[in-house]
C-alpha positions as a Markdown table, in Angstrom:
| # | Residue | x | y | z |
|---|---|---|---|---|
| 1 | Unk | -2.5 | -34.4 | 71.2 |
| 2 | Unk | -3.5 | -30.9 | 70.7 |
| 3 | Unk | -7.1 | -31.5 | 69.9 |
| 4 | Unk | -6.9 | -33.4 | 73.6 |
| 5 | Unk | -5.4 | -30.5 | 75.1 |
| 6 | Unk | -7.8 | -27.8 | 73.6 |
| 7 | Unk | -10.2 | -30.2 | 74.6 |
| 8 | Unk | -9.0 | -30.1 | 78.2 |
| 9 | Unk | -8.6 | -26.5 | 78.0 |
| 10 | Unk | -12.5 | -25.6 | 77.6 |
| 11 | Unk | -13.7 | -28.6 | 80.1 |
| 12 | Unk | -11.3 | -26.1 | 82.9 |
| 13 | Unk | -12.5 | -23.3 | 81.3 |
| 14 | Unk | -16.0 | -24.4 | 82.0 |
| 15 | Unk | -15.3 | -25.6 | 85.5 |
| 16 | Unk | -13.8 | -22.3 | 86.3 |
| 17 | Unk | -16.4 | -19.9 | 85.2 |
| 18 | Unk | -19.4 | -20.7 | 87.1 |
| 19 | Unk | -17.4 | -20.3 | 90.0 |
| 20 | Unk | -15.8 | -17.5 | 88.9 |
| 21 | Unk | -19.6 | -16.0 | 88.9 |
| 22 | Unk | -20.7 | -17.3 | 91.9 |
| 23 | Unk | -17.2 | -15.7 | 94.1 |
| 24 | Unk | -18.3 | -12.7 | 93.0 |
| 25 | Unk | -22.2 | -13.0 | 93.9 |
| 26 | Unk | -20.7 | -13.6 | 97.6 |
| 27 | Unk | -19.6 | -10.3 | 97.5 |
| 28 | Unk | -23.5 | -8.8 | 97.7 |
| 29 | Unk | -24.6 | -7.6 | 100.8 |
| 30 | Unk | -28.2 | -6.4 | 101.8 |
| 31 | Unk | -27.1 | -2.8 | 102.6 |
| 32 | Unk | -29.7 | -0.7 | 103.7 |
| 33 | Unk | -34.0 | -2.0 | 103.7 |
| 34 | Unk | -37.1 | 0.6 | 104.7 |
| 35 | Unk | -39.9 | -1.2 | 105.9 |
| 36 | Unk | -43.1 | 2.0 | 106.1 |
| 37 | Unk | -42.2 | 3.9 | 103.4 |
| 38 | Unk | -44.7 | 7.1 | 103.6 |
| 39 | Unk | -42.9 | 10.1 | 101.4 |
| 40 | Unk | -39.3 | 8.9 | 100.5 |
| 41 | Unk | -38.1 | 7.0 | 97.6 |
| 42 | Unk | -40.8 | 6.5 | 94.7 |
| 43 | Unk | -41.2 | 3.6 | 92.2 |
| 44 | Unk | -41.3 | 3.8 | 88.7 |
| 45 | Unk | -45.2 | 4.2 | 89.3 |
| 46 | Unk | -45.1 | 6.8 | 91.6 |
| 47 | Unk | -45.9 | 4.7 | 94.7 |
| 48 | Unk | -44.0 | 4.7 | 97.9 |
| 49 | Unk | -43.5 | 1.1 | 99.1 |
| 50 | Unk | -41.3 | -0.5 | 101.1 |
| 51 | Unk | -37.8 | -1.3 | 99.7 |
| 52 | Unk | -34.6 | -3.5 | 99.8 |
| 53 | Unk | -30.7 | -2.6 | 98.5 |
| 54 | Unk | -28.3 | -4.3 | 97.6 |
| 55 | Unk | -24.7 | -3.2 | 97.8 |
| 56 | Unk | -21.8 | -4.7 | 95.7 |
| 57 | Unk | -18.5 | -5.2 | 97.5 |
| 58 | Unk | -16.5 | -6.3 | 95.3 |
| 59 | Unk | -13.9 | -4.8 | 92.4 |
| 60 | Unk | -15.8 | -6.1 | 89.2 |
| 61 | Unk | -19.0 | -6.2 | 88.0 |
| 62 | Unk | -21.8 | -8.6 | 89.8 |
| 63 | Unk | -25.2 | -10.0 | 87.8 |
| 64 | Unk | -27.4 | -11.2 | 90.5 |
| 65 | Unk | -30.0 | -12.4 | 87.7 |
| 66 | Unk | -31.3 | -16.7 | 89.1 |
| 67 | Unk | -30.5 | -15.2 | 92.8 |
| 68 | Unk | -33.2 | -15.4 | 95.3 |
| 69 | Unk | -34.9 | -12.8 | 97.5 |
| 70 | Unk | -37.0 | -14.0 | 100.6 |
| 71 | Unk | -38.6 | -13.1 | 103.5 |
| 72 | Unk | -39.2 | -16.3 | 104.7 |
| 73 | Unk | -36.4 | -19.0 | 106.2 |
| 74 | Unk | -38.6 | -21.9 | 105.1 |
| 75 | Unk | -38.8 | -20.5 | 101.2 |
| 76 | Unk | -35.4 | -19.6 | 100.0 |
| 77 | Unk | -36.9 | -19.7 | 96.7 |
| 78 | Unk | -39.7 | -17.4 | 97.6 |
| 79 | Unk | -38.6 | -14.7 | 94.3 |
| 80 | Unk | -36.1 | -15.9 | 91.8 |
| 81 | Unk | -34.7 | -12.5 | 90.3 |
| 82 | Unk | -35.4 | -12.8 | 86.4 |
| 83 | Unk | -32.6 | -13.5 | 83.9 |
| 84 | Unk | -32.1 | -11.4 | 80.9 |
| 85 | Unk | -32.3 | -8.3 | 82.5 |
| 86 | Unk | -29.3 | -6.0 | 81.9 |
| 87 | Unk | -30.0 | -3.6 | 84.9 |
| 88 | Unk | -29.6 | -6.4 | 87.1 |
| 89 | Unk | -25.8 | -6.0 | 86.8 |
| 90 | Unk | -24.3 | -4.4 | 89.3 |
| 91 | Unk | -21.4 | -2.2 | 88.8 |
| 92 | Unk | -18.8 | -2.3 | 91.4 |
| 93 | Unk | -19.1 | -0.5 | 94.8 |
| 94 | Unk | -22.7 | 0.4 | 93.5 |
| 95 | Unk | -26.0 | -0.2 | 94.6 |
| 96 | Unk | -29.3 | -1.6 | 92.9 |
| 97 | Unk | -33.1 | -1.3 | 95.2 |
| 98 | Unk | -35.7 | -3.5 | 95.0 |
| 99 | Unk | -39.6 | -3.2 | 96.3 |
| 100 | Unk | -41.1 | -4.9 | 98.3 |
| 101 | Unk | -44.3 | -4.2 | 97.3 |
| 102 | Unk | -46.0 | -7.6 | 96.8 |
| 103 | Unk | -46.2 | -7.1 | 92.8 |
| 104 | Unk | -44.2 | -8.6 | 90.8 |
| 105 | Unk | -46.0 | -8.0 | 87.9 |
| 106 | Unk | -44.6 | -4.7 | 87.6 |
| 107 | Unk | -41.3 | -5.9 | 86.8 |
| 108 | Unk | -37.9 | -7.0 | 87.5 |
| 109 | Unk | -37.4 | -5.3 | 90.4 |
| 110 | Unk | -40.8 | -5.5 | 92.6 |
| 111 | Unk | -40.7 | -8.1 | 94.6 |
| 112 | Unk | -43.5 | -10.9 | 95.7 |
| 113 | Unk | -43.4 | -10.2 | 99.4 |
| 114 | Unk | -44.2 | -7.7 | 101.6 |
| 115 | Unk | -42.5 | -6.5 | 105.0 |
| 116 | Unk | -44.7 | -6.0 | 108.3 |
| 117 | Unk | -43.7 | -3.0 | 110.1 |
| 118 | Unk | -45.2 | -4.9 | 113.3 |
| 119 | Unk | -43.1 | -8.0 | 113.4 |
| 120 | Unk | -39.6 | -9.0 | 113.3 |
| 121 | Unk | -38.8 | -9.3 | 109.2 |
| 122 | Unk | -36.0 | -11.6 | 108.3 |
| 123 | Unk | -34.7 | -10.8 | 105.0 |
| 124 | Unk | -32.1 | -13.6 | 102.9 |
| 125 | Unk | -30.9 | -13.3 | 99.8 |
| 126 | Unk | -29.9 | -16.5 | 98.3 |
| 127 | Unk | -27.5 | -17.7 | 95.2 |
| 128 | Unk | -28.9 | -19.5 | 92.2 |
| 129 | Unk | -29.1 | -22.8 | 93.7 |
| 130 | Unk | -31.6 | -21.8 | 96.2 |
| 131 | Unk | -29.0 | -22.9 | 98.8 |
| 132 | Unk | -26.2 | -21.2 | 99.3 |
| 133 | Unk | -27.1 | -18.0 | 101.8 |
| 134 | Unk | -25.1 | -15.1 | 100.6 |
| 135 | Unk | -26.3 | -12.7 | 103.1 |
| 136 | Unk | -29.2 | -12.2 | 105.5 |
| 137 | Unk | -30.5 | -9.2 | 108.0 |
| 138 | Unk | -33.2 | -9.2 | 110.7 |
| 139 | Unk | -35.1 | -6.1 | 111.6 |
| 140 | Unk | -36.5 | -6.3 | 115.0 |
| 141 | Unk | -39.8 | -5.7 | 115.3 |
| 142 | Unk | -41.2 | -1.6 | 115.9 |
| 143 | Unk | -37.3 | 0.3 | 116.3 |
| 144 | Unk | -38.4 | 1.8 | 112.8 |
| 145 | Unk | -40.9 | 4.6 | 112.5 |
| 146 | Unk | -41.8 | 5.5 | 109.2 |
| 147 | Unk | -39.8 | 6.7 | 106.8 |
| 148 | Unk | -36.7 | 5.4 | 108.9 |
| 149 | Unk | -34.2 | 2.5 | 107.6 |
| 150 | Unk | -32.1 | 0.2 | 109.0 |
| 151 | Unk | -29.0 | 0.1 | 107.0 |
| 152 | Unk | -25.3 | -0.6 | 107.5 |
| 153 | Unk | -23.7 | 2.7 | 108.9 |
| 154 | Unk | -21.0 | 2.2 | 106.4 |
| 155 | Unk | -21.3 | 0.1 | 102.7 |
| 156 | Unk | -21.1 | -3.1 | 103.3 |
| 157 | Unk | -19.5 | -2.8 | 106.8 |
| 158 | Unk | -20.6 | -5.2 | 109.8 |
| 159 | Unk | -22.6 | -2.2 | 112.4 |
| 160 | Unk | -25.9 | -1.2 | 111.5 |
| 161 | Unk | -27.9 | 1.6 | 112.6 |
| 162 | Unk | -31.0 | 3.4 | 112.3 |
| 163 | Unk | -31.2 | 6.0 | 109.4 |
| 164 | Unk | -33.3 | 9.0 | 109.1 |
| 165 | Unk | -33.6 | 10.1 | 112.9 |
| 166 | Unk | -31.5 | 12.9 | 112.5 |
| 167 | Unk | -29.2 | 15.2 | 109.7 |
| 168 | Unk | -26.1 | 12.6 | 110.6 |
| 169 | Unk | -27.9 | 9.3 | 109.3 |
| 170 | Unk | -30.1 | 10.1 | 106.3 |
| 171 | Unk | -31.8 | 7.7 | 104.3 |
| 172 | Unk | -29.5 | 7.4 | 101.0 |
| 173 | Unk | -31.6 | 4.7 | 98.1 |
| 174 | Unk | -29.6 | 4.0 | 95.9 |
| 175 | Unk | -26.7 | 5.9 | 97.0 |
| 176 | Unk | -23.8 | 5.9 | 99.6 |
| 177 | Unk | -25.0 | 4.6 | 103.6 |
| 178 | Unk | -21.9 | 7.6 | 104.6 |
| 179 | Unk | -21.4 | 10.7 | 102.2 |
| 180 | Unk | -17.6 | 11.7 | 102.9 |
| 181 | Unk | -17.1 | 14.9 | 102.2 |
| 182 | Unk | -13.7 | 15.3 | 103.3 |
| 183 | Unk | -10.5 | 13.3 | 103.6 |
| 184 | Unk | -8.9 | 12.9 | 106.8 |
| 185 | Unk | -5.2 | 12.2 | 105.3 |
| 186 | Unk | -5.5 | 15.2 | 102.9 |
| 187 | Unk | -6.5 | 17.8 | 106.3 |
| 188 | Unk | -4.1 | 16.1 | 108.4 |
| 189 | Unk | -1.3 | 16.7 | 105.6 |
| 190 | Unk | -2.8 | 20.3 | 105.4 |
| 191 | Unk | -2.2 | 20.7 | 109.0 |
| 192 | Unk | 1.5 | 19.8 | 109.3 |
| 193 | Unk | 2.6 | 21.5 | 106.2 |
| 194 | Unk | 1.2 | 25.4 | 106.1 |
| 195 | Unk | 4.2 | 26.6 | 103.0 |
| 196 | Unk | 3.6 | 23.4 | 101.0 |
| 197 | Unk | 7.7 | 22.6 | 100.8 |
| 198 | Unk | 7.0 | 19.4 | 101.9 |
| 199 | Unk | 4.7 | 19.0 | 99.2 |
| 200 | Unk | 7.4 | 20.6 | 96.5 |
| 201 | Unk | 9.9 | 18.2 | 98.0 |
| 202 | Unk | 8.0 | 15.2 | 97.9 |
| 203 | Unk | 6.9 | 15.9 | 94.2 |
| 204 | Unk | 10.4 | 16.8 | 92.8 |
| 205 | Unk | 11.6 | 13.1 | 94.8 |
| 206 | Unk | 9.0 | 11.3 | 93.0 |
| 207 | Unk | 9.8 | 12.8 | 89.7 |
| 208 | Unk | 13.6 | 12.6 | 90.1 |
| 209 | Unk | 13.0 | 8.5 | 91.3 |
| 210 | Unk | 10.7 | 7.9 | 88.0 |
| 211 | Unk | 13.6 | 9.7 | 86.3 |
| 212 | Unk | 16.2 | 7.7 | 87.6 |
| 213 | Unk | 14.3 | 4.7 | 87.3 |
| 214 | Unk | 13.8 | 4.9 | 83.5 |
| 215 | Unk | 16.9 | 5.7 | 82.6 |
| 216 | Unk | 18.0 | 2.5 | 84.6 |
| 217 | Unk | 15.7 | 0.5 | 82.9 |
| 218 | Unk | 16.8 | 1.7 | 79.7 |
| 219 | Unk | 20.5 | 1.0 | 80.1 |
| 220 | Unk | 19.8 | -2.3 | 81.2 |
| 221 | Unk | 17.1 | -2.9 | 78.4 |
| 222 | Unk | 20.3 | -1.7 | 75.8 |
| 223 | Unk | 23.0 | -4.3 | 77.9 |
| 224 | Unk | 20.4 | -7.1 | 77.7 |
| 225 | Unk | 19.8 | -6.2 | 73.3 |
| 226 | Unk | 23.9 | -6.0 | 72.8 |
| 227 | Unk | 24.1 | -9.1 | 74.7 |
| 228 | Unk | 21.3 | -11.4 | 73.0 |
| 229 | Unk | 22.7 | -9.8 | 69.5 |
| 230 | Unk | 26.2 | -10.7 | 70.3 |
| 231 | Unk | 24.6 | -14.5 | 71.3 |
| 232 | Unk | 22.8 | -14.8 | 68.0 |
| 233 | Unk | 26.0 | -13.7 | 66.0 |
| 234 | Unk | 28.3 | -16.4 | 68.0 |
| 235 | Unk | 25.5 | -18.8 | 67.4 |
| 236 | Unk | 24.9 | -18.3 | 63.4 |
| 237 | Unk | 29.3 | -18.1 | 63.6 |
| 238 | Unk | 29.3 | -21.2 | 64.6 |
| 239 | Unk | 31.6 | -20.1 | 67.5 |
| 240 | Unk | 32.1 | -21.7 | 70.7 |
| 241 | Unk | 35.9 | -20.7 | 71.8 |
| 242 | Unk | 35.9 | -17.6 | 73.8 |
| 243 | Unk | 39.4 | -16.3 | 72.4 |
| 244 | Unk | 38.1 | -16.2 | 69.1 |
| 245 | Unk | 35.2 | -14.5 | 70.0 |
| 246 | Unk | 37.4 | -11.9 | 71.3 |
| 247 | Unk | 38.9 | -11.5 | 68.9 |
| 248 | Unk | 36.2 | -11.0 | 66.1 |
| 249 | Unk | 34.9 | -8.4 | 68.6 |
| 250 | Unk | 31.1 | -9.6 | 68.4 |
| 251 | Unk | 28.4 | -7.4 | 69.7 |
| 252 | Unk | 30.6 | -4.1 | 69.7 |
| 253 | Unk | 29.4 | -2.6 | 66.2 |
| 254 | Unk | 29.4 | 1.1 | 66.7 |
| 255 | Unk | 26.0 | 2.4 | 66.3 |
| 256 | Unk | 26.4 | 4.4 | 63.0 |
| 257 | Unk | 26.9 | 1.6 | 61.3 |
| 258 | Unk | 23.7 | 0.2 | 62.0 |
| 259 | Unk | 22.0 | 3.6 | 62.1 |
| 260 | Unk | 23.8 | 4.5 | 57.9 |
| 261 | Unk | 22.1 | 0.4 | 57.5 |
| 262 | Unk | 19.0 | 1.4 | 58.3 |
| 263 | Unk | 18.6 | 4.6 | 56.5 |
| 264 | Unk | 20.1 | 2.9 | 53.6 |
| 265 | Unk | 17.0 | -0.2 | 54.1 |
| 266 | Unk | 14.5 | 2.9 | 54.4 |
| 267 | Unk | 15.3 | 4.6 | 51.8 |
| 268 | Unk | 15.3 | 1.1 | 49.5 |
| 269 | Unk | 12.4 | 0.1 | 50.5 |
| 270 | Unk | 10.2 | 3.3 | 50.9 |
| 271 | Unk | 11.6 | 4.3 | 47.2 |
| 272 | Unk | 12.1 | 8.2 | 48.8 |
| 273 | Unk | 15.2 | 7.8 | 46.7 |
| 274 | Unk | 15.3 | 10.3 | 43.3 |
| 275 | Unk | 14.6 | 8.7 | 39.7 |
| 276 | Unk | 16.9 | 10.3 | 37.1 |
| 277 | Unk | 14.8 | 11.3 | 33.9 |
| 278 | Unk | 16.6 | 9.3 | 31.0 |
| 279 | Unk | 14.4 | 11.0 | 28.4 |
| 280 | Unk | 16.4 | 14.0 | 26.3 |
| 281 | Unk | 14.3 | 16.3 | 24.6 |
| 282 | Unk | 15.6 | 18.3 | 21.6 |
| 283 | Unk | 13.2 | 21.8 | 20.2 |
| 284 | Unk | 13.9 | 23.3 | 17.2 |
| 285 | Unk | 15.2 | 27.1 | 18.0 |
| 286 | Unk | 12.8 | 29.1 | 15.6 |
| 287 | Unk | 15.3 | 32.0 | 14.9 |
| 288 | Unk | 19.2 | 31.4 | 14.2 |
| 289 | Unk | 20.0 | 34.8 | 15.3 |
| 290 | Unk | 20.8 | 35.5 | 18.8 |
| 291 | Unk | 21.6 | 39.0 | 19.9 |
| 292 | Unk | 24.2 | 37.8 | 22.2 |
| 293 | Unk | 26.2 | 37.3 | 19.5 |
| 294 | Unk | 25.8 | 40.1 | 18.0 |
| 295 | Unk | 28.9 | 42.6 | 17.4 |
| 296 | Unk | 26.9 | 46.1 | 17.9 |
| 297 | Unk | 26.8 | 44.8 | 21.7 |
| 298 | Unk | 30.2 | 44.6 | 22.5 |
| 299 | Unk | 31.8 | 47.2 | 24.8 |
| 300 | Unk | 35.0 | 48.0 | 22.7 |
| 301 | Unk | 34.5 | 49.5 | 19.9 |
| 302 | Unk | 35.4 | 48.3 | 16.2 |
| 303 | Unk | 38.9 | 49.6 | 15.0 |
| 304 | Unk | 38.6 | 51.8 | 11.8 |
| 305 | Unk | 40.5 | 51.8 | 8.7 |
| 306 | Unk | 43.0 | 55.0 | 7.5 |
């Protein structure tokens, strides 16, 4: 029976894993592409070519290694990103760029295709099956000029725009599509409370309700031990009639009893006890006289004889 229920175990296990993986692939998104790349972003080669990023949305970590990259509807297969690749993990909320450079031979991350900055390009990106469309974008033909991208205004949001036109929408590889350098909460708060005593207030309430809170979790924590100690002793008792109970007053041990039981334990079984030496040692005194004895010390003196 248990060897058929560890058995079932892993078969679930097994079931629940791949799609484990692939809800979290759905949570990639094309975030931002530049088609005519002319002095931005440089390879690892030092060329500028046209690029694609990809934006995780999710909480956890996302390997996009046996997903596909295309820019063409009738080959969803058209690059299968290569497995065994740690970099193609993608932390959450972060970003990871390929080129499109048409060379693949220069590693994970260049892709087989190129895009035309005269045409409409139709990017898909595509789970491992070669199926399943996780996301997709279409950049109309000649609203880019170069070194412009078309990105989503904010990660992984649903409006897209045109970066690089002015100091508002930058181009941002590899980085956040809007750099917040401010929070609107924190100045609004700023706003309505000049002295800060609504601050003090609010931070001596919270500290005061976590206060209050553990010592209420404590007290019950102690009613809950006293009761399931008084339970065990009724049960190794024997006991079942409540007067009796009562009567042998279970559960209501006064606390120095069990604190002078436990010291006495500690001290038995740590051995911080003493040890009595048992072994009497007797020395020889190597001269019988002893000046404390003698009668020229003592403070009356001797009487004399008429």
């Amino acid at each position: 029976m248990n060897k058929r229920t560890i058995g079932v175990f892993f078969v679930l296990l097994l079931i629940i894993c791949p799609r484990a993986e692939a809800q979290g692939v759905k949570s990639v998104r094309i975030n931002e592409v530049m088609i005519t790349n002319e002095t931005n972003f440089q390879d690892n080669y030092g060329v500028h070519s046209a690029w694609i990023e990809l934006y995780n949305s999710s909480f956890g970590s996302v390997n996009v290694e046996s997903c596909f990259l295309t820019n063409d509807k009738n080959n969803p297969k058209m690059y299968p990103i290569p497995k065994e690749d740690i970099l193609t993990e993608i932390p959450p909320h972060q970003h990871l760029l390929f080129w499109a450079d048409g060379l693949p031979n220069r590693g994970t991350f260049h892709l087989n295709f190129l895009l035309d900055p005269t045409k409409e390009n139709w990017i898909g990106l595509y789970d491992a099956n070669g199926i399943t469309l996780i996301d997709e974008v279409t950049i109309p033909a000649g609203i880019l000029a170069a070194d412009q991208s078309y990105a989503r205004e904010d990660d992984g949001s649903t409006n897209w725009v045109i970066k690089g036109q002015d100091n508002r929408h930058y181009v941002t590889p590899n980085a956040n599509n809007m750099t917040k350098d401010s929070n609107s909460k924190i100045e609004s708060f700023k706003l309505r409370d000049h002295s800060g005593i609504l601050m003090a207030i609010m931070a001596m309430m919270i500290v005061f309700s976590c206060l209050l809170l553990l010592a209420t979790s404590f007290k019950l924590i102690g009613k809950i031990s006293i009761w399931i100690n008084k339970r065990n002793q009724i049960k190794s008792k024997g006991l079942s009639n409540k007067n009796e109970v009562k009567e042998k007053d279970f559960g209501n041990t006064p606390g120095e009893i069990y604190a002078a039981i436990g010291m006495a334990l500690h001290e038995y079984q740590d051995n911080v006890h003493d040890i009595e030496d048992t072994v009497l040692t007797i020395n020889k005194v190597k001269r019988n006289y002893s000046p404390w004895s003698s009668k020229i010390y003592t403070l009356t003196e001797t009487p004399r004889k008429h």
